[in-house]
OpenMM code with the backbone's topology and positions (N, CA, C; nanometers):
from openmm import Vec3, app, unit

residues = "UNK UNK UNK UNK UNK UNK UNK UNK UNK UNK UNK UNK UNK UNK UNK UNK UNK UNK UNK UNK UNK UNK UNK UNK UNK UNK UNK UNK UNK UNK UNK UNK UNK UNK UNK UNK UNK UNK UNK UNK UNK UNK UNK UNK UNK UNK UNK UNK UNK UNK UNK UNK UNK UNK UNK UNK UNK UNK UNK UNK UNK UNK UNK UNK UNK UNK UNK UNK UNK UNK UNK UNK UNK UNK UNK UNK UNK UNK UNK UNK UNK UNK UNK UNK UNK UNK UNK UNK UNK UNK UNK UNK UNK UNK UNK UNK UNK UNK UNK UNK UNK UNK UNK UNK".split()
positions = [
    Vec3(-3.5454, -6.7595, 21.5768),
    Vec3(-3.6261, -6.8311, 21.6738),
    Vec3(-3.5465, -6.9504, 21.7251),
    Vec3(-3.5593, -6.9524, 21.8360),
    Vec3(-3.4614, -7.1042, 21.9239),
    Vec3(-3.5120, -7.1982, 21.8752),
    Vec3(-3.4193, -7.3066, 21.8374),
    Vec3(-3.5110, -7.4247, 21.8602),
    Vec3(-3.4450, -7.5233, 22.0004),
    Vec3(-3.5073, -7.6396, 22.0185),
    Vec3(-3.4685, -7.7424, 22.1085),
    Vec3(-3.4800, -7.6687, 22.2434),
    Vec3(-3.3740, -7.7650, 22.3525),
    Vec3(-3.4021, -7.6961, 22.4392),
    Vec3(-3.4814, -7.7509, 22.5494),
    Vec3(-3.5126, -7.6879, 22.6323),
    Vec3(-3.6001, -7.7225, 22.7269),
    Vec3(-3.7528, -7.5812, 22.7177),
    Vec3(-3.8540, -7.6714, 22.7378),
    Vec3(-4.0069, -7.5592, 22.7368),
    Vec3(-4.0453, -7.5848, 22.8594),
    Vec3(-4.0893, -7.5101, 22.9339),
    Vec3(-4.1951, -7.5377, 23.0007),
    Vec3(-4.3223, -7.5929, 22.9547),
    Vec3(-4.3784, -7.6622, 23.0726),
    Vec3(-4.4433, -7.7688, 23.0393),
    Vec3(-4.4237, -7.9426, 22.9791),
    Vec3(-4.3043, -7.8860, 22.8675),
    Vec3(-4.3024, -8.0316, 22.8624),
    Vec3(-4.2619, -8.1344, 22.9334),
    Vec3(-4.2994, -8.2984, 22.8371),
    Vec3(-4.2645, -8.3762, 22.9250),
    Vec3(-4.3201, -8.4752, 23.0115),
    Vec3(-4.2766, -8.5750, 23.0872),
    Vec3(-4.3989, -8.6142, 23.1375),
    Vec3(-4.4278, -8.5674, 23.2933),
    Vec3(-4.5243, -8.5896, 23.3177),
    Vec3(-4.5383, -8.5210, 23.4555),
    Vec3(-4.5224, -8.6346, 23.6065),
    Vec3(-4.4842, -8.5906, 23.6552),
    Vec3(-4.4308, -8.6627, 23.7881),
    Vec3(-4.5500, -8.6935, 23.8791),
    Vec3(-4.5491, -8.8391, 23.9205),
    Vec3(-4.6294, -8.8746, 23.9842),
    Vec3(-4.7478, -8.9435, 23.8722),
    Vec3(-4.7339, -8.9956, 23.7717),
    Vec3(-4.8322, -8.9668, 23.6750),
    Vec3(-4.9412, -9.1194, 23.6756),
    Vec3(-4.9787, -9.1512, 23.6133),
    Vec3(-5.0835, -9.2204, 23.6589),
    Vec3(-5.0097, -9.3538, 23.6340),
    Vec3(-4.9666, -9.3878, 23.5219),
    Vec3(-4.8524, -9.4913, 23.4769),
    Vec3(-4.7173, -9.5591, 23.6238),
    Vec3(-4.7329, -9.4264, 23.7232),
    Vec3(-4.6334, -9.4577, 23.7780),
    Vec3(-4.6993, -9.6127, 23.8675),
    Vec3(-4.6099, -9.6892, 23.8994),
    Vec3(-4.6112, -9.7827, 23.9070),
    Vec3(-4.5738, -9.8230, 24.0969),
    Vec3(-4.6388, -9.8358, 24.1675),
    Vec3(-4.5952, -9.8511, 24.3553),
    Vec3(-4.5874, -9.9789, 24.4086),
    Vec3(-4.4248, -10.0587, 24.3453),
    Vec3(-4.4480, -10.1985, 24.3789),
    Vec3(-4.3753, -10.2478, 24.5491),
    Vec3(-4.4365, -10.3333, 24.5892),
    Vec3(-4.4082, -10.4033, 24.7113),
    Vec3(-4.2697, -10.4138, 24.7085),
    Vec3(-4.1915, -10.4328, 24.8072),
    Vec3(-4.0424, -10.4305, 24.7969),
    Vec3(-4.0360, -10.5934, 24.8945),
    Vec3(-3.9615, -10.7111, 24.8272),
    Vec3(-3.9159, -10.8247, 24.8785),
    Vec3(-3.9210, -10.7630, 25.0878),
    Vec3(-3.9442, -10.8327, 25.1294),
    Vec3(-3.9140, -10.8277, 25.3137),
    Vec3(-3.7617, -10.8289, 25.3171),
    Vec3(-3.7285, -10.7499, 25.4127),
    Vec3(-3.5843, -10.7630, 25.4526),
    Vec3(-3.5368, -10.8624, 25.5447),
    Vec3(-3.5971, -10.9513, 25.5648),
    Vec3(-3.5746, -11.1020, 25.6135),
    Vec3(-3.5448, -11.1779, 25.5455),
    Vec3(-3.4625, -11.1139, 25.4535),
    Vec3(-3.3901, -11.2753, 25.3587),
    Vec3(-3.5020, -11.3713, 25.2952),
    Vec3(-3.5808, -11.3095, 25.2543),
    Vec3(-3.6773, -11.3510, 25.1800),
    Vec3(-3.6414, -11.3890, 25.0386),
    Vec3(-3.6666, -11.4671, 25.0097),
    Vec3(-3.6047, -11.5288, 24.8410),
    Vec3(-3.7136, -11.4968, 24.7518),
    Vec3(-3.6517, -11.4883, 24.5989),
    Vec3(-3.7582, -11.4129, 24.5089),
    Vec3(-3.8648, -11.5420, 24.5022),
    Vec3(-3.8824, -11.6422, 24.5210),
    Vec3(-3.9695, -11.7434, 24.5167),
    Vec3(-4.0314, -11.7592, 24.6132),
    Vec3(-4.0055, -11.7383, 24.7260),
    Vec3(-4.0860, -11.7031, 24.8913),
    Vec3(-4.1848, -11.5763, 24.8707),
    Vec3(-4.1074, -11.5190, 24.8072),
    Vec3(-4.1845, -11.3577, 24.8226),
    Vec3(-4.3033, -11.3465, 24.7077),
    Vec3(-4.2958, -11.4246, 24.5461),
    Vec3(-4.4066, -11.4548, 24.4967),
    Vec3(-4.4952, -11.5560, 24.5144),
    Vec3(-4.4527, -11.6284, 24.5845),
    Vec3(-4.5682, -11.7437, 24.6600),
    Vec3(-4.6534, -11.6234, 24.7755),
    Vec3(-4.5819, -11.5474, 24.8155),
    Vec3(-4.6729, -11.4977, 24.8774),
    Vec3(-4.7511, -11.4008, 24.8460),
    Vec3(-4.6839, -11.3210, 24.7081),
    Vec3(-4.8030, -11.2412, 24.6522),
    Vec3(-4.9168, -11.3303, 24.6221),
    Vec3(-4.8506, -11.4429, 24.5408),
    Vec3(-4.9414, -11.5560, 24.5076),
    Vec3(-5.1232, -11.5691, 24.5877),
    Vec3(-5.0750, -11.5526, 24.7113),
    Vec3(-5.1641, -11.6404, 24.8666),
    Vec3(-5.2512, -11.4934, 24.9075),
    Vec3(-5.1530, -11.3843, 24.8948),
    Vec3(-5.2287, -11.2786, 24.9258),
    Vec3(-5.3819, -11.2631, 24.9119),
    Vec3(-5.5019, -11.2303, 24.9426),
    Vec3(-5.6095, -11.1674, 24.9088),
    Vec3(-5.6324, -11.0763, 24.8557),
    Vec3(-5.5663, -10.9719, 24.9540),
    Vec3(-5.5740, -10.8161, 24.9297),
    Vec3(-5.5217, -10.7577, 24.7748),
    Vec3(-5.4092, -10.8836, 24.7253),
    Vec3(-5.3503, -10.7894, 24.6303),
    Vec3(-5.4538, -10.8325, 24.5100),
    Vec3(-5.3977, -10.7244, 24.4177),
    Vec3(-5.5357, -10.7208, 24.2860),
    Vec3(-5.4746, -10.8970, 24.1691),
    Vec3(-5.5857, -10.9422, 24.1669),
    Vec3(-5.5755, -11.0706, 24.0582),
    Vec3(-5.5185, -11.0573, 23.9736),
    Vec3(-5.4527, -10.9900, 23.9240),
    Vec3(-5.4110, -10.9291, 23.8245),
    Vec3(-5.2557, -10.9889, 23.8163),
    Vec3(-5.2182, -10.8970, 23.9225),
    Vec3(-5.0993, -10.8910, 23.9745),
    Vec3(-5.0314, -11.0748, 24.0730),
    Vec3(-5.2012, -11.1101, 24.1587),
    Vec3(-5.1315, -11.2524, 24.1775),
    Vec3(-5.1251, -11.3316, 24.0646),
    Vec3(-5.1821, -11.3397, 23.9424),
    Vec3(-5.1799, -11.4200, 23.8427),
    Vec3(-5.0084, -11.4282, 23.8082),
    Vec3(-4.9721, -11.2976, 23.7926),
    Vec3(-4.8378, -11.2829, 23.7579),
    Vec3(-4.7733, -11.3626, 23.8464),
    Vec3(-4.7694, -11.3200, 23.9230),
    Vec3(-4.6707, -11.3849, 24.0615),
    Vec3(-4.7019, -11.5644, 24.0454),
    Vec3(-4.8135, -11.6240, 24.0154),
    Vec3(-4.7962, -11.7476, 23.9872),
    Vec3(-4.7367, -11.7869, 23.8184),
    Vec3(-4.7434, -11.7047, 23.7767),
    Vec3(-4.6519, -11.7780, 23.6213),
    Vec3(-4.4979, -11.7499, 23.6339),
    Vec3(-4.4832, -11.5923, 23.7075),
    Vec3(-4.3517, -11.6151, 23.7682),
    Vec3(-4.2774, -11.8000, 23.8362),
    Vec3(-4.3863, -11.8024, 23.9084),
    Vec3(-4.3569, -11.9420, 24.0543),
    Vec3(-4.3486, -12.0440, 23.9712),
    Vec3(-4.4049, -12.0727, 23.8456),
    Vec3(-4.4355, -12.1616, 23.7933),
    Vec3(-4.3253, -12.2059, 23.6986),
    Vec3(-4.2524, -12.0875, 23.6120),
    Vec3(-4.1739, -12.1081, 23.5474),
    Vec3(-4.0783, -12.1478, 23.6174),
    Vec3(-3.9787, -12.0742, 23.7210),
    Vec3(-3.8702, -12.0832, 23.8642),
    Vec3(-3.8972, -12.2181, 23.8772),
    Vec3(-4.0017, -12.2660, 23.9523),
    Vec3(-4.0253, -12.4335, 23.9816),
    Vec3(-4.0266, -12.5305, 23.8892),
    Vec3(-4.0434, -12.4906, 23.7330),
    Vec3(-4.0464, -12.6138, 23.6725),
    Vec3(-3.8673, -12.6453, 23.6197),
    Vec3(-3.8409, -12.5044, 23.6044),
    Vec3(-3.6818, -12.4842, 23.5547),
    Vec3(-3.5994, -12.5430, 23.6500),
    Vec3(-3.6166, -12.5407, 23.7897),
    Vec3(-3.5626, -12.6049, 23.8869),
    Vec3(-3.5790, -12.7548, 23.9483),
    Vec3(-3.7005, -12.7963, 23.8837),
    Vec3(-3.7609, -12.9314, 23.9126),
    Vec3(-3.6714, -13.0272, 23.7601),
    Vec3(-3.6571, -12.9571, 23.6709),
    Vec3(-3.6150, -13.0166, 23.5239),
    Vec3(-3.4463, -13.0174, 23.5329),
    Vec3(-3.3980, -12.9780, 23.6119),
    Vec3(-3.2749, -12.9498, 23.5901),
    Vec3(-3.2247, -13.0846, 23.7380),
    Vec3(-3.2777, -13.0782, 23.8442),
    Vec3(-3.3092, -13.2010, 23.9491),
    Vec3(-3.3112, -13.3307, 23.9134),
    Vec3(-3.3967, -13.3342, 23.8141),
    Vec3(-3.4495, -13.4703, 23.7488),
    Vec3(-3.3455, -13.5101, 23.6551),
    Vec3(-3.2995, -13.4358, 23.5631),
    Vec3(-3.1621, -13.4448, 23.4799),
    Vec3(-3.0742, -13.4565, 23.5531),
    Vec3(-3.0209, -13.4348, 23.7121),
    Vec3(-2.9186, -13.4645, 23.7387),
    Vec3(-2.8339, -13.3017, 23.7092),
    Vec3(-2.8561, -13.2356, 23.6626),
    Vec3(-2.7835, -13.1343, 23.6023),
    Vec3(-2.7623, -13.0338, 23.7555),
    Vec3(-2.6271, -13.0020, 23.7455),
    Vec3(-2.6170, -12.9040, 23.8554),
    Vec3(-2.6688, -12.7602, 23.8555),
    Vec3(-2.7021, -12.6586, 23.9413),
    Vec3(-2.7061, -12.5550, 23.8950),
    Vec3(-2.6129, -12.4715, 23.8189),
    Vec3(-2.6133, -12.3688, 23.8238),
    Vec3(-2.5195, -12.2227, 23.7550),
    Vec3(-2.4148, -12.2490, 23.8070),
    Vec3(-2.4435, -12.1916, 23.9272),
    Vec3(-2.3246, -12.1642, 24.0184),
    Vec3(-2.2147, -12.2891, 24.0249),
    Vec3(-2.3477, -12.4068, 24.0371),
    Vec3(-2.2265, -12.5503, 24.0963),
    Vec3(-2.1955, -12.6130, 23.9785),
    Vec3(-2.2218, -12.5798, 23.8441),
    Vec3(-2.1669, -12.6002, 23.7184),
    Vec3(-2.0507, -12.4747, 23.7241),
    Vec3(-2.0674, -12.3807, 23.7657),
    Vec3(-1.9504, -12.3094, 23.7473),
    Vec3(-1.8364, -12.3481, 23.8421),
    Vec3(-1.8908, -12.3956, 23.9115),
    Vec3(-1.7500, -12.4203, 24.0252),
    Vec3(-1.6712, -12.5810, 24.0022),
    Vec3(-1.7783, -12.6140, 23.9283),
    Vec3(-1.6764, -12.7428, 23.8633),
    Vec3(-1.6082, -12.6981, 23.7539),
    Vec3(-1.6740, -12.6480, 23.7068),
    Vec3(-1.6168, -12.6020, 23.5485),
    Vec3(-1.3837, -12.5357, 23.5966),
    Vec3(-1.4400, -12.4180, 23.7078),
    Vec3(-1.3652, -12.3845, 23.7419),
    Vec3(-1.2051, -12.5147, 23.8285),
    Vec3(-1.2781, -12.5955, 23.8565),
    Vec3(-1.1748, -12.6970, 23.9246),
    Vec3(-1.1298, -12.7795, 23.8296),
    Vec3(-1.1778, -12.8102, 23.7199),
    Vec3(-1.0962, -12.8990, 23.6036),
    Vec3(-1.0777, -12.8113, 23.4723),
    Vec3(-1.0632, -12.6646, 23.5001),
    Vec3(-0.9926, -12.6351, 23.3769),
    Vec3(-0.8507, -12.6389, 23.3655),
    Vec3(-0.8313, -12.6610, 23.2419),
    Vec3(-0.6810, -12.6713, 23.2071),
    Vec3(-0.6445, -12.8022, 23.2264),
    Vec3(-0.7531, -12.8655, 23.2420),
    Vec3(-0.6966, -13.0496, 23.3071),
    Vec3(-0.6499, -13.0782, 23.1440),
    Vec3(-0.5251, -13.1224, 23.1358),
    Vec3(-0.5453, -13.2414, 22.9966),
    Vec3(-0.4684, -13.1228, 22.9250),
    Vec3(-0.4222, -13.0411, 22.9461),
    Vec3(-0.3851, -12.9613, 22.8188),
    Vec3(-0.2284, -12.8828, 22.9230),
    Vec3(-0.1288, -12.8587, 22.8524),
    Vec3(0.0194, -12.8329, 22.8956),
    Vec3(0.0298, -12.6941, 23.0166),
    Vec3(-0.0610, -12.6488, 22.9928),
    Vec3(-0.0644, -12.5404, 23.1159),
    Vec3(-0.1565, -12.5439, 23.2526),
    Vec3(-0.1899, -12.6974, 23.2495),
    Vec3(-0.2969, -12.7622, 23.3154),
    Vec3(-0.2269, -12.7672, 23.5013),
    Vec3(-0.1371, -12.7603, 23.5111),
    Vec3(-0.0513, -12.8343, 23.6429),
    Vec3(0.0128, -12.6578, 23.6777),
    Vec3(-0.0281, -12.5852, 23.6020),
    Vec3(0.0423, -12.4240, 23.6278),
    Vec3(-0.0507, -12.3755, 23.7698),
    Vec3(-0.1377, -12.3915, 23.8105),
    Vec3(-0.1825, -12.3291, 23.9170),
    Vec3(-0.1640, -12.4939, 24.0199),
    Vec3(-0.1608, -12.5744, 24.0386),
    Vec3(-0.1391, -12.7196, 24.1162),
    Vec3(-0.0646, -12.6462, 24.2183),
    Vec3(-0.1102, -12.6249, 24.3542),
    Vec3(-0.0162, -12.5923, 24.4621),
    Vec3(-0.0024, -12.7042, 24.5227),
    Vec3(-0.0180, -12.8184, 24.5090),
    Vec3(0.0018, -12.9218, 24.6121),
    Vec3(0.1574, -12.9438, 24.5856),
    Vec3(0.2043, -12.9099, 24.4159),
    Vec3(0.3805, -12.9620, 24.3710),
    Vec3(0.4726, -12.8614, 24.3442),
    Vec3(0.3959, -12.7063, 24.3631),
    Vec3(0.4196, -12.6211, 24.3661),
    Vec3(0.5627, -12.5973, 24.4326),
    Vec3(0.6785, -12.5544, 24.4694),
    Vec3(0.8156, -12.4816, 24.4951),
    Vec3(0.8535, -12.3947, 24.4661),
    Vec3(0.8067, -12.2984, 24.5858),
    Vec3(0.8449, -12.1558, 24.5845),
    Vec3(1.0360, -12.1219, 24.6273),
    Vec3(1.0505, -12.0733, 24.5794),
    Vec3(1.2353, -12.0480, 24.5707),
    Vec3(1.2126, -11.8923, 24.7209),
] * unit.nanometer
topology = app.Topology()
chain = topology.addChain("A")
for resn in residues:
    res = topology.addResidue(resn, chain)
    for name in ("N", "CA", "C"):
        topology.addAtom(name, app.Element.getBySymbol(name[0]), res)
């Protein structure tokens, strides 16, 4: 007798009730914080779903309001400093310096 395999029938079935039909961001350069403020405001959509969309908004805004107030840069503009003073202070520090740079 076979085992494994593929049976008919099994499996789950397509289209199934679980499946899930979410809104897709606007293609207007809509930011993920624009676009849950507006599930947020919606009527139509189920309470359920705007509740989410405001603890989403809520967390985004406070993480961004706390990091403002500290003075602290973002990701990106912590990374791009990070990136302009590495190697400062240490012997391989002046190896990328094109301003003293002399190409032969």
């Amino acid at each position: 007798m076979p085992r494994g395999g593929a049976r008919p029938g099994a499996g789950r079935k397509k289209g199934g009730k679980n499946e899930r039909k979410l809104e897709a961001p606007s293609p207007e350069g809509e930011t993920a914080l624009q676009y849950l403020h507006r599930l947020m405001r919606d009527p139509n959509i189920d309470p359920i779903r705007r509740d989410w969309a405001a603890k989403m908004a809520v967390r985004f805004e406070q993480r961004a309001a706390a990091a403002a107030a500290a003075g602290q840069p973002g990701k990106k503009a912590a990374a791009e400093q990070a990136a302009q003073t590495a190697g400062q202070g240490s012997e391989w520090g002046d190896d990328l310096d094109t301003s003293s740079s002399s190409v032969n």
